[in-house]
N, C-alpha and C positions, 0 to 999 in steps of 0.2 A: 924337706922340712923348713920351718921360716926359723929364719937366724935370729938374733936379740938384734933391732936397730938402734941405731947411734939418737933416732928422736922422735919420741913415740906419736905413733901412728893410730891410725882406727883403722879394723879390717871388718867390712860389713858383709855379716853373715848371709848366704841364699835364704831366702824363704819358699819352701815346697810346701803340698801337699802330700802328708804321707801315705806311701801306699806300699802293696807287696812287694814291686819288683824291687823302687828306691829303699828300702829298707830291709833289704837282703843282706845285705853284709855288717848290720849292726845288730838285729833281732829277727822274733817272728813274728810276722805281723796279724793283728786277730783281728776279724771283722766277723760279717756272716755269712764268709764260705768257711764250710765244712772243707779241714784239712785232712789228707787221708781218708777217706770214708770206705765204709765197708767194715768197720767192727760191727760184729754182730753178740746182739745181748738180745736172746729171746722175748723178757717182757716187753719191749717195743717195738709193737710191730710199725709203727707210723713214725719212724723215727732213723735219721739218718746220721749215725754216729760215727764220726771220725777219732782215729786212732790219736794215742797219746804223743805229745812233742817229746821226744827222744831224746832232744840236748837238754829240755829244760830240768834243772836243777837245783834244789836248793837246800844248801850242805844243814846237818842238823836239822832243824827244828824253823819249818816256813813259820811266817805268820802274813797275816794279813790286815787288811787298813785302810779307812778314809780318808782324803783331807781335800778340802776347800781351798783355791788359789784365785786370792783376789790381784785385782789390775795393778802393776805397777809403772811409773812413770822410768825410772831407770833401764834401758834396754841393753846394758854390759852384761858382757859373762866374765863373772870374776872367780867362781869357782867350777871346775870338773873332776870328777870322781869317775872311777871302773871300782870293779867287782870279779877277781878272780875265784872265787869257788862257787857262785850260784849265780841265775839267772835272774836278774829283777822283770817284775814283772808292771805296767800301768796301763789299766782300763779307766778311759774316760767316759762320764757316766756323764746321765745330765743332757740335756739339749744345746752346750756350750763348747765349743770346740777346744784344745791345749796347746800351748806351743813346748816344744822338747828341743833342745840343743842337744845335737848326737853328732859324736866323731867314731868314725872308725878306730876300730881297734889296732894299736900298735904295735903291743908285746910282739907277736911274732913275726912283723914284717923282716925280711931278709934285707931288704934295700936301704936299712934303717942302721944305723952304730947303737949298742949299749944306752948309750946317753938319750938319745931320742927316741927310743925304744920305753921311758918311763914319761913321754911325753904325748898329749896331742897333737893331734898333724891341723893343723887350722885349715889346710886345703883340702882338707877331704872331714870336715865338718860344717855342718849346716842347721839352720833351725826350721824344723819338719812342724807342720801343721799336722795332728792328729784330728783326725773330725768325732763327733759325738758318737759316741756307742763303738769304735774302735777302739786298739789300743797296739801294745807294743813289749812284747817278751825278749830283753835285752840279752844278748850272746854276751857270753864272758868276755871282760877287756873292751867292750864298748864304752868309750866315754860320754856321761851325759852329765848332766846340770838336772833340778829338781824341773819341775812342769812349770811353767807360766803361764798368764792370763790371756784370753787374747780379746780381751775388754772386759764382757763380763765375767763373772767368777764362774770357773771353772775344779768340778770335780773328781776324785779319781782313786780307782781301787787299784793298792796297791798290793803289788807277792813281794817277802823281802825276806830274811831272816834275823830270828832275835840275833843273832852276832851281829850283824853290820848295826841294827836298829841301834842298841846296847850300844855299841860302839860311839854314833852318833851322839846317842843321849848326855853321853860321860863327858864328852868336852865341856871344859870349863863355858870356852869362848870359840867361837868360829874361828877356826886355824885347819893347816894343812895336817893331814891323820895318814898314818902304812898302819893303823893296826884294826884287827877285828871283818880282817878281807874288804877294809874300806880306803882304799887308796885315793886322798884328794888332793888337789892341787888350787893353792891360789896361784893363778894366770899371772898376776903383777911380781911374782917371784922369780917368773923363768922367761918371760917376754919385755921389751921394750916398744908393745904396741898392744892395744887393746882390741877385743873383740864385742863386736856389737852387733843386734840385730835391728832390723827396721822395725819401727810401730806396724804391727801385725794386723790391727785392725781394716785400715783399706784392704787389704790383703783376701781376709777372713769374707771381707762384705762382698769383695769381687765375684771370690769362688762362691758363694750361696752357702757358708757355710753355718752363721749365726740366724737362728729363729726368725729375728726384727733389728730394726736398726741399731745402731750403737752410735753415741755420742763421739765424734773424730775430731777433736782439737790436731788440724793438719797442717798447724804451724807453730807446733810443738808447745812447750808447758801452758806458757805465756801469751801465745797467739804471736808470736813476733818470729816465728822462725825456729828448727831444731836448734837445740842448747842455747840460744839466744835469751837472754834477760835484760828486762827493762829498767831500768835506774833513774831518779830524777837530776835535772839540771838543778845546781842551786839556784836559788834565788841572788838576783845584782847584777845577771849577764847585761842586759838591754841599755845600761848606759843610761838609766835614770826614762827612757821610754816605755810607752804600756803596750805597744802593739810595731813589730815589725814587719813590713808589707815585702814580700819576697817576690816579685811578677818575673813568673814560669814561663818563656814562651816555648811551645814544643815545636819543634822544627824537626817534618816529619817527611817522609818518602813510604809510599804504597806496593805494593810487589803487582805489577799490572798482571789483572785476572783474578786477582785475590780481595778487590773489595774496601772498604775500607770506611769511613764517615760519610753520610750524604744529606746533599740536600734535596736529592728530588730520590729520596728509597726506591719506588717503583718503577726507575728505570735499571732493567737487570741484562738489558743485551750484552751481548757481548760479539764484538771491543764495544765495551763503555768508554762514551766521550764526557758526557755531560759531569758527572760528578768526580771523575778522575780528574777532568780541567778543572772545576772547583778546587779539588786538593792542589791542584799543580801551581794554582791563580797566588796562592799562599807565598810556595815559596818566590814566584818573580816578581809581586808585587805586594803579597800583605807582609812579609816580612820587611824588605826596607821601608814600607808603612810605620809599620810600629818602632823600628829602629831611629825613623824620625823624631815619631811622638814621645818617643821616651830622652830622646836626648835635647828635643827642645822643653821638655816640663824637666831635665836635669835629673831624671831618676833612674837609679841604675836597677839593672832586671839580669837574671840569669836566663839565660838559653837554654834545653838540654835539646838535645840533637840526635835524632839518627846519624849512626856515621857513612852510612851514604848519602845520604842529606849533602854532608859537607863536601863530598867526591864531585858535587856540580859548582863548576867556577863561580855561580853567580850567586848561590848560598855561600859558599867562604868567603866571598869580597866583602859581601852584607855584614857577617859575621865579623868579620876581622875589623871593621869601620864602624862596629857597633858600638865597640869598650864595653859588651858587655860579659860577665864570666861566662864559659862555656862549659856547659856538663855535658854528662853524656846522656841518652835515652836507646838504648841498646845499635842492634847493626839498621834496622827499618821497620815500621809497625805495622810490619803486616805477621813478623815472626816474634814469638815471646822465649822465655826459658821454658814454660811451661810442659813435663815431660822430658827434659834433660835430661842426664846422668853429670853426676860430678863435674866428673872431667868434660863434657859436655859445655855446660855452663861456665866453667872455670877457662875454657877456650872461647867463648862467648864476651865474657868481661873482658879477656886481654885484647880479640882480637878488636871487639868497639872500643878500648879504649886505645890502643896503639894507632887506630885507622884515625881518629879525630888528633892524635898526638900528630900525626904526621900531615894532614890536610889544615889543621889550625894552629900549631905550631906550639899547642900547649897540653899537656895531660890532664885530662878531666878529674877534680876531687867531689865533685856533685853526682847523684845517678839515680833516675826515676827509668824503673822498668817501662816497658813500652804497653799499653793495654793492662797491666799491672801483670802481666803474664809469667809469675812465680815459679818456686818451687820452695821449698821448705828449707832449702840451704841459701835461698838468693842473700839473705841479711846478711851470712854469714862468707862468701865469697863477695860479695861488697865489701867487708872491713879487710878480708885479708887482698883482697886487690889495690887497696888503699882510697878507699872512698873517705871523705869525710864528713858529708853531707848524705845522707838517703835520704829519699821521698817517697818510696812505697807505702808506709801505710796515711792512714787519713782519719786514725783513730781522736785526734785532740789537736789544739790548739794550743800546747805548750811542748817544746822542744823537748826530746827526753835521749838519753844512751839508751844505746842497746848492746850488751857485751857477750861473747859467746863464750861457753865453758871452757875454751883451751886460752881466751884472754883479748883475742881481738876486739876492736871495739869500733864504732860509729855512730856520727850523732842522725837523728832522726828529726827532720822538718816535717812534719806532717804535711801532706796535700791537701788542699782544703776543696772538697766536692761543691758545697752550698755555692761559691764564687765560682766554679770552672765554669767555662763558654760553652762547653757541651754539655753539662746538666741544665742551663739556662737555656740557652740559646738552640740547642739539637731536641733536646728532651723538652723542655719545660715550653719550648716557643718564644722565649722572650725577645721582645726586638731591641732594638740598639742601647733606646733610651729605660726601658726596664732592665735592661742587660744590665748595665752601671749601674742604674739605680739598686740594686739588689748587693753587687760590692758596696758601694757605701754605706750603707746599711748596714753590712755585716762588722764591716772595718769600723764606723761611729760606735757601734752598740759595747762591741771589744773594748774600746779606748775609758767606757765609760766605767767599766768589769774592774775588780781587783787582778792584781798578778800581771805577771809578763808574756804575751802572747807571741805568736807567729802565726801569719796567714802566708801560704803559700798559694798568689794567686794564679791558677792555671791558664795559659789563653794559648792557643791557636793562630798558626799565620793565616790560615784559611777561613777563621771564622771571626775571631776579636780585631783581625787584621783588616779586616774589609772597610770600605770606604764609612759607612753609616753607624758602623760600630767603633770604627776607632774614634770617630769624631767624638760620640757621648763617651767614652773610653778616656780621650785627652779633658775633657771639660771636668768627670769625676773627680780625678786624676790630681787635678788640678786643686780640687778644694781639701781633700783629702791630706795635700801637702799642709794646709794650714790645721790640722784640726790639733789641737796639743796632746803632745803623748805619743802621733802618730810619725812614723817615721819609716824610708823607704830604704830596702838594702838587697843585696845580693846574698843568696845561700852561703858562698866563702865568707862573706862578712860577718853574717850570725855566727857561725860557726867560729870561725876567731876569737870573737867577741867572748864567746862562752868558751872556749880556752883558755885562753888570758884571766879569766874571772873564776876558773874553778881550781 
C-alpha cells in the first residue's frame, strides 16, 4: 500500500479499455455475450437466455436511474466510495463511451493490516474506459468514483438502492459518509499525494471509440501546456522602448540518415552529401559569419544550441568568442520530446542542459524546443528545470508568464514565425534582399503599434548565415538600430528587465 509522503505527489492513473477478463476482480462485466446461457423459458423459442448473476445483490429495495455526465476539465480523484451490502450496478447508454475509476477491493486482503484494510490500494486502481452499450455490476468492496466524461456527455443506467441513494441525498455538503452501506473517503484526508487521470479523450479517439471527432485542447486548459496558466507581464518592463529585437540563432546538428532542412528536397540518396553539407556549411562557416556581423553592428543575439552542436571544438570556440548568451535547443534536431514519458523528458532537459553546462562553461536559462517537438508537460519541466526564458510557443508578440498549478513559473518570448529564415527563405523562396526586407517591415510596423513588444527573431547558421543573406541581413540590421523605440537585446536581458520591473 502507498504510505502518506512527506511532499505531495501526483500518481497518474492507467487508462484501459474495459473488458471481461480486466474487470474480473472488481465486477461483472455486461456487454452482449450472453452469460450462462441455457435457461430455458418455453415462450421463447428464438431466444438465448442466460442465467441470473448470483452474486448480484441488492439489499432492501433496488431502485434504478438515469444521469447525464458532462466533460470536466479537472482530472483528480478526490473522492472513492465501496458498498458492502449490495452490488451497484452502470449501463452506459448512448453512443458515448464513460470513464470509471475502479480499485480493487480491500476489506478482505490478507497481505493488508486493519488500517489499510479501510483504504484504497492506488496500485491496483486504474481508470477503465467502459465503451457505449456496456457496462459494469460492481462486486461488493470495489472502490469507485461516479462516471466521467470522456469528452462528450456521457449517459448511464444505474442499479443502486434507496439506502445508499438516501444516504447520499441527506448530506448537507460533500464530505466523507460510514453510514447507509455508503462508505466514502475524501483522498486528501489519508494520502500526501494525489491521484489523477490523463485527458481520456486522445485515448477514447485512438481506440475508435467515440462516434465523430471530439474537440482535444492537447495542451491542456489554456493551450499552454497541462495545469499551465498564462498571466500578463505588466506594463514598464522595456525601459521606456516599443519593440525588443531578440536574434535567435539556432545552432543545430542532424542525426545522419535522418534528414533534416534542405535545399535541393529531391535529392533523397542515401549517404546524402549535398544537403547534409549545406547543414554542416552552417556550423564551419555561417556561424562565425554571423558572429562577425553581429559583433561588428554591436548587437547582442542569443544562441540556443543543440548540445551536440557544442561537443564540436570548432562550434564552442565560435560560441565562447561570440559574448553571446547561450541556451539551450534540446540534445540535436533530428530528436524532439515528442512521445516522452515524464521521466523521459525530464532526463532530456537535464541531460541537454548539463552537456552545454560542461562544453560552454555556463547553464542554459533560455530553451526553444528543437522542431517544437512537445509534449503537454514540456512548459512545465522547463520551469521546474530552471528555465527562465521559453520559446515554444509563437502565439503573440508580447511576453507573458506561464505558471503551473503546483507554482512553478517561466517567462515566455514568443517566436516569431512571420521573421524566421525558414518560413521566408525555405518556404516562402525569399531571397537575401526580401529576406530582410520582410524583418524590417515587421520590426518598423511594431515600433509604430501601441505597447511593449518582442520579436524573437529566428535565423539559422545554414540559411541567414550564408554569404548573400547575411550581407542584406547586416545592412537591415543596421538601420533598424536607428529606428526610435527599437532596441536589440538578448533573451536573459528581456527576462531581467521584467523582473526587476514586476
Amino acid at each position: 500500500m502507498a504510505e502518506k509522503r512527506k511532499h505531495e505527489e501526483i500518481i497518474m492513473l492507467d487508462l484501459v479499455v474495459a473488458t471481461r477478463d480486466n474487470t474480473a476482480k472488481l465486477g461483472y462485466f455486461v456487454d452482449d455475450t450472453v452469460v450462462n446461457p441455457g435457461l430455458g423459458i418455453p415462450f421463447y423459442k428464438t431466444v438465448l437466455e442466460g442465467a441470473n448473476y448470483e452474486e448480484a445483490d441488492w439489499k432492501d429495495q433496488a431502485c434504478v436511474r438515469t444521469s447525464q455526465i458532462h466533460w470536466r476539465e479537472d482530472h483528480s480523484v478526490s473522492w472513492l466510495e465501496r458498498h458492502m451490502e449490495m452490488t451497484q450496478g452502470f449501463i452506459v447508454l448512448g453512443k458515448n463511451p464513460g470513464l470509471f475509476v475502479l480499485g480493487e477491493p480491500t476489506h478482505d486482503r490478507e497481505d493488508l493490516d486493519e488500517k489499510n484494510r479501510k483504504l484504497p490500494d492506488p496500485k491496483r486502481t486504474k481508470a477503465y474506459i467502459i465503451p457505449a452499450g456496456m457496462g459494469l455490476i460492481l462486486k461488493k468492496g470495489t472502490w469507485h468514483d461516479f462516471p466521467v466524461s470522456c469528452g462528450p456527455p456521457v449517459s448511464s443506467f444505474i442499479l443502486n438502492t434507496e439506502e445508499v441513494v438516501e444516504a447520499l441525498a441527506s448530506m448537507p455538503q460533500a464530505g466523507p459518509m460510514n453510514h447507509g452501506d455508503c462508505f466514502k473517503l475524501r483522498l486528501d484526508d489519508h494520502w500526501d499525494f494525489k491521484l489523477k487521470f490523463p485527458d481520456p479523450r486522445p485515448f477514447v479517439q485512438k481506440h475508435g471509440l467515440l462516434p465523430g471527432p471530439v474537440a482535444m485542447p492537447l495542451m491542456g486548459k489554456e493551450g499552454y501546456g497541462a495545469g499551465m496558466q498564462r498571466s500578463e507581464v505588466k506594463a514598464g518592463w522595456a525601459g521606456g522602448k516599443k519593440v525588443h529585437v531578440i536574434p535567435v540563432v539556432n545552432v543545430e546538428v542532424f542525426v545522419p540518415g535522418c534528414g533534416g532542412p534542405s535545399i535541393q528536397p529531391h535529392l533523397q540518396s542515401v549517404p546524402e552529401l549535398a544537403n547534409r553539407g549545406w547543414r554542416d556549411y552552417g556550423n564551419r562557416r555561417g556561424l562565425q559569419r554571423l558572429a562577425s556581423m553581429f559583433k561588428a553592428l554591436q548587437i547582442p543575439a542569443t544562441a540556443v544550441i543543440n548540445s551536440e552542436a557544442a561537443k564540436l571544438d570548432y562550434v564552442a570556440k565560435a560560441l565562447k568568442e561570440s559574448g553571446w548568451e547561450c541556451g539551450a535547443h534540446g540534445l540535436n534536431n533530428s530528436s524532439g520530446a515528442a512521445k516522452m514519458t515524464r521521466s523521459e523528458e525530464q532526463a532530456y532537459f537535464k541531460q541537454t542542459l548539463d552537456d552545454l553546462q560542461q562544453s560552454l562553461g555556463s547553464r542554459p536559462k533560455t530553451w526553444l524546443t528543437p522542431g517544437f517537438s512537445v509534449t503537454e508537460r514540456t512548459p512545465e519541466i522547463a520551469a521546474e528545470s530552471g528555465i527562465e526564458a521559453f520559446l515554444d510557443f509563437v502565439d503573440d508578440d508580447v511576453p507573458y508568464y506561464l505558471t503551473h498549478e503546483q507554482g512553478k513559473r517561466t517567462l515566455c518570448l514568443p517566436y516569431c514565425m512571420e521573421t524566421n529564415d525558414i518560413s521566408l527563405c525555405l518556404t516562402k523562396h525569399f531571397d537575401g534582399r526580401q529576406y530582410a526586407q520582410a524583418i524590417e517591415d515587421h520590426i518598423r510596423q511594431l515600433a509604430k503599434e501601441e505597447g511593449e513588444k518582442v520579436v524573437c527573431l529566428g535565423m539559422h547558421t545554414f540559411i541567414a548565415g550564408t554569404p548573400a543573406r547575411a550581407l542584406a541581413l547586416t545592412e537591415v540590421l543596421g538601420r533598424l538600430r536607428e529606428v526610435p523605440g527599437v532596441c536589440f537585446s538578448t533573451a536573459a536581458e528581456v527576462a531581467s528587465a521584467i523582473q526587476k520591473s514586476s
